[in-house]
N, C-alpha and C positions, 0 to 999 in steps of 0.2 A: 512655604511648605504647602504641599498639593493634599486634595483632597484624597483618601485614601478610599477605596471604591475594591466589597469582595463579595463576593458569590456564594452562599452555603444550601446543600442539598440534604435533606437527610427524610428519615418517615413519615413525619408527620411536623406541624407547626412548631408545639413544644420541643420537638427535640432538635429544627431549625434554629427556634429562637435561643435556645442554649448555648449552640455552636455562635451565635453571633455575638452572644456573650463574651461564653469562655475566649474568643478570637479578638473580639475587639472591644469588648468593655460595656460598661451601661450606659458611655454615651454616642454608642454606634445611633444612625438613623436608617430606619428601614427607606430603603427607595422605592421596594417594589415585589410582589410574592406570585408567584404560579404554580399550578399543578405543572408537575413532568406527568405524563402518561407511563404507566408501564407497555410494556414489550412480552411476548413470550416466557421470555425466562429473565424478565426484568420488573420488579416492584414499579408498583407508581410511587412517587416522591414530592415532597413539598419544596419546589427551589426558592431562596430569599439573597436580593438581592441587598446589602448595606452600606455604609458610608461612615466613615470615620473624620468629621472634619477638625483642622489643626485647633489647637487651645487659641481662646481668645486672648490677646495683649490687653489685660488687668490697667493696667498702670499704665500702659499707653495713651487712654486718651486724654487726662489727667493733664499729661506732661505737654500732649501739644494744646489741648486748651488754656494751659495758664502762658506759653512762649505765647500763641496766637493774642493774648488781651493784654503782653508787653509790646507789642508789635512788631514782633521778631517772625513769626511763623511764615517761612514759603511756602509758596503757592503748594507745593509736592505734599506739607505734611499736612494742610488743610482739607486736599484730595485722600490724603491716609485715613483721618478721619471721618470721611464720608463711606467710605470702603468698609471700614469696620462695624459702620453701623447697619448699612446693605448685609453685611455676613450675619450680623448681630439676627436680624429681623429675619433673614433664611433659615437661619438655625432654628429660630421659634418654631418656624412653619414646617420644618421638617421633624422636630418633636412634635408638635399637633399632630404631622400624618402620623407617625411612627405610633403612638397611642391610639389613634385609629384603626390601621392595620392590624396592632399587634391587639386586638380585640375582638376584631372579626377572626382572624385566624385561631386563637385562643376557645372561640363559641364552635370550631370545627370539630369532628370527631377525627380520631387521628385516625392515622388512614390505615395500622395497623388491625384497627376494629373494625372498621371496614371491608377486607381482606376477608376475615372470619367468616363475613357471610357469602363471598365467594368459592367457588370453586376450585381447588389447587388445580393445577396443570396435571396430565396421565403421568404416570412413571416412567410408564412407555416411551411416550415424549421427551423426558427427560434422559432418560438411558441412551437414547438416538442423539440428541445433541449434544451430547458430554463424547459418544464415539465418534462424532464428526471432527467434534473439535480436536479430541487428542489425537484425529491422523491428521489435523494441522491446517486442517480448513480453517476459518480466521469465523470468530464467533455470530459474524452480523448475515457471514452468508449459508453458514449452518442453519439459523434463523428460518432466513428464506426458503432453504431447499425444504424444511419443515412446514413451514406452511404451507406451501408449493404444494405438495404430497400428502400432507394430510385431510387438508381444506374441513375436516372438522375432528373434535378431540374423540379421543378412545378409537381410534380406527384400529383395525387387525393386525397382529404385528407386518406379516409378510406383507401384505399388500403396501403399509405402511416404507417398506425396506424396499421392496421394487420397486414404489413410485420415484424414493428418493433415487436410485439408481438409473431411473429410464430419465430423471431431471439431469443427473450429472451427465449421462449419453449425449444429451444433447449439447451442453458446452466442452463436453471432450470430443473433439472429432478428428480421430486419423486419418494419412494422406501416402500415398507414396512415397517408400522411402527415396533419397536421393540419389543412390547409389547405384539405382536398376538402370537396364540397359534403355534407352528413350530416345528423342531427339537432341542437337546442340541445343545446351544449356549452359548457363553462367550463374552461380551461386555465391554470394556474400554471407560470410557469417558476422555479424553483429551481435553487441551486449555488453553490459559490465564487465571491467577492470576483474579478473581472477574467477569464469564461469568455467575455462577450461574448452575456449576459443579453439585456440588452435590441433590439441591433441585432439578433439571431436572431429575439425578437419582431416586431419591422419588417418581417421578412421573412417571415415567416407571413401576419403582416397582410395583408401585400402580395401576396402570391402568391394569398391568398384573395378578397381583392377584384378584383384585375384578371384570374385566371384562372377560379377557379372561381364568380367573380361573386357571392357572399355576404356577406352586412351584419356586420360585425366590429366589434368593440368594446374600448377598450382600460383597463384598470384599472393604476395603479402604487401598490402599497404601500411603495417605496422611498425615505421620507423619511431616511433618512442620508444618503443620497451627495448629493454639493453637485451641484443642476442635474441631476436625474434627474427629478424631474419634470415639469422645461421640455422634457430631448430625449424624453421620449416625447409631450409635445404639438406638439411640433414634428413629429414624424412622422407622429402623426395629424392635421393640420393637410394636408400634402403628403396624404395618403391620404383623406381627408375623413371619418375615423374619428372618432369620438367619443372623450373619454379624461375619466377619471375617477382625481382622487386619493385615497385612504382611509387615516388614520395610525392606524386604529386596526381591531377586528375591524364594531363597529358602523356605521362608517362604511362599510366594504367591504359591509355587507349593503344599506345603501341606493345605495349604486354600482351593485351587483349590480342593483338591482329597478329602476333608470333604463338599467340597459341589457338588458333581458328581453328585448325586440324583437330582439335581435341574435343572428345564428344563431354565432357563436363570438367567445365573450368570452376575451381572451386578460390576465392578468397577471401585471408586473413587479414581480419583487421583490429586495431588499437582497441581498447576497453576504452569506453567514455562516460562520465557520469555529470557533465556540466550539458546543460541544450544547447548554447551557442556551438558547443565542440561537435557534438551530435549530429547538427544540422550540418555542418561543413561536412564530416564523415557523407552525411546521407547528398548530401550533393554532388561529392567525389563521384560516389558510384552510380548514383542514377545518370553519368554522363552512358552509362555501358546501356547501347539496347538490349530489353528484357532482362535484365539483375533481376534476379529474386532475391529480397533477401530473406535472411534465417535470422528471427534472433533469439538467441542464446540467452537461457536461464537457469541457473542454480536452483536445483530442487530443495537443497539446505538450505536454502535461506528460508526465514519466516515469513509469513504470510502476506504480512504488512509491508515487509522489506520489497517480498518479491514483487507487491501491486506496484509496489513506487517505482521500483525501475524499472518494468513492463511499462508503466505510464509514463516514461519520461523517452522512451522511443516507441509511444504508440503516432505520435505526427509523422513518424518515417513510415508508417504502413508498411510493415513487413507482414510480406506471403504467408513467412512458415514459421512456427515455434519450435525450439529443439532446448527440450531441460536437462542437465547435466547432473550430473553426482548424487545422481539418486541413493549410491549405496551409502554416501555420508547425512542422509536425510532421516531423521528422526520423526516427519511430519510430511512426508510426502502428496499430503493432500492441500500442501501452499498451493502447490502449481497452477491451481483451481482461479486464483485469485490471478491470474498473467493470463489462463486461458480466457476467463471471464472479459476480461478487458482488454485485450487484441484481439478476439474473435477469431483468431486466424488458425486453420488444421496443424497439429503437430505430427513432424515430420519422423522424429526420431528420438529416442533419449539414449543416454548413456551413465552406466554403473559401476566403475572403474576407468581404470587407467591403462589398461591391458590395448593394444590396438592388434589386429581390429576386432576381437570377440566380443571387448565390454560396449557394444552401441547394436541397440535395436529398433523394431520398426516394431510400435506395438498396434494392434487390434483395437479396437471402440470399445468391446469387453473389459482387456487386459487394462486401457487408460482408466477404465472405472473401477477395477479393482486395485489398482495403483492409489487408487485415491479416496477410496471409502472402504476398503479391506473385506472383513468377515466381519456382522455384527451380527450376534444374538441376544434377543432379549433376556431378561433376568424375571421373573415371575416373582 
């Protein structure tokens, strides 16, 4: 049986050593105690590290002591008995520390006394980081845009609110949309398995053909999904777009040279959420000179979901970000946490399912009101 090895955090000493108590008994051994620092909007804390080790075999040595002075004891239980008395002599040394420790931490003032003589954090402060976070910014980068912008307590409220604002300007940054009239180009949309891939396509398509009046063309390398390459011939069919399938890289380069005539070649590709799978995806297409790609993000998704899979096709270096389903987003200020960590301009988002009205091209302003809303302070 292995030693048993946990972790407890709580206010102060006393109410560490409780938890290591109630958890593991009074013959836990302390291994080891730190302060955690506090945070902004986080207490400091007392962390204690312990150890539970197995009951000692009583009656064990007993038994091979009297076989070993019949003459019977192998070599194995003679080694057994030397082992027990190694753990015998640890254990000692580990109540010694644990008596030790739990003395000096005991002589500590707890750190909620401590506190008292501090100064609480503004209200101000705190009204701002509880609005960040319920539009779904993820709480550690709330954090930051607050210090960021305050750089010291009780500042003004507005000035307080604009700086946060001119911080988010800078990791939101818009780009043309894709759909304007420009030179040939070739565009890949990538992303997770159900961001809404391909209908986002349809709606570039479309916007490009009936607004900006340009010959678009549509390529789908997405031979996994059942019937992914029927609906995008189904929608170039309604658009009068061309579409082309390629299940492999060689076939995408003669797709490619059947649709050179077309001033924005757009395509669709598989949802992936494995890297090995990822990487083959992104190898496919960087065979095409100049691919851009796009990749695709679910504004529903939570904060932490959505960094993860941003970061798991941030090695592909893609161009352009394009977040998707904003109107099923409850926290639209995830997005934050994907722009943060591909650094790359967002090209376009979309709010529905409508093609092609639900997909726009928003402004550096509109990204930052997407994402930090209206906040007014509360006095």
């Amino acid at each position: 049986m292995s030693t048993m090895v946990k972790t407890f955090r709580a206010a102060d000493a006393r109410a560490a050593l409780a938890a290591v108590k109630a958890a593991m008994g009074p013959e836990a051994v302390i291994l080891s105690t730190a302060q955690v620092p506090g945070g902004l909007f986080r207490k400091p804390e007392v962390e204690v590290t312990a150890a539970l080790a197995p009951a000692e075999p009583a009656a064990a040595p007993s038994r091979v002591a009297s076989r070993y002075q019949a003459g019977s004891a192998p070599p194995l239980q003679h080694s057994q008995t030397s082992d027990t008395g190694v753990v015998a002599e640890e254990m000692i040394a580990l109540r010694s520390a644990f008596e030790s420790m739990r003395t000096q931490l005991l002589a500590q003032p707890p750190v909620a006394l401590r506190e008292e003589q501090e100064p609480r954090f503004p209200k101000l402060v705190m009204q701002l980081f509880t609005h960040l976070v319920d539009r779904g910014i993820d709480p550690a980068t709330a954090e930051e845009l607050i210090r960021l912008a305050s750089g010291a307590r009780g500042v003004e409220p507005d000035h307080l609110w604009q700086s946060v604002r001119a911080l988010l300007a800078e990791r939101l940054v818009p780009c043309r949309a894709p759909w304007l009239k420009g030179q040939h180009r070739v565009m890949a949309l990538i992303g997770p398995t159900g961001v809404g891939k391909t209908t986002t396509l349809a709606k570039i398509a479309a916007r490009a053909v009936l607004e900006s009046r340009i010959t678009v063309a549509v390529i789908t390398v997405d031979t996994y999904r059942i019937g992914a390459s029927e609906q995008v011939a189904r929608y170039g069919s309604i658009m009068n777009v061309p579409t082309r399938v390629a299940h492999n890289a060689k076939e995408l380069v003669r797709a490619l040279e059947f649709c050179a005539g077309a001033e924005l070649v757009l395509i669709d590709t598989a949802g992936r959420s494995r890297a090995e799978e990822i990487s083959t995806q992104a190898a496919m297409l960087r065979v095409v000179p100049g691919v851009q790609l796009a990749l695709c993000l679910s504004a529903a998704t939570g904060a932490r979901e959505l960094s993860a899979a941003a970061g798991r096709y941030a090695e592909l270096k893609p161009e352009r970000l394009i977040f998707t389903r904003l109107d099923e987003s409850i926290g639209p200020g995830s997005v934050l946490s994907a722009a943060a960590l591909i650094c790359r301009p967002v090209a376009c988002v979309t709010n529905g399912q409508r093609v092609p009205e639900d997909i726009h091209s928003p402004t550096g302003a509109q990204l930052v009101e997407l994402v930090a809303g209206q906040w007014k302070p509360q006095t």
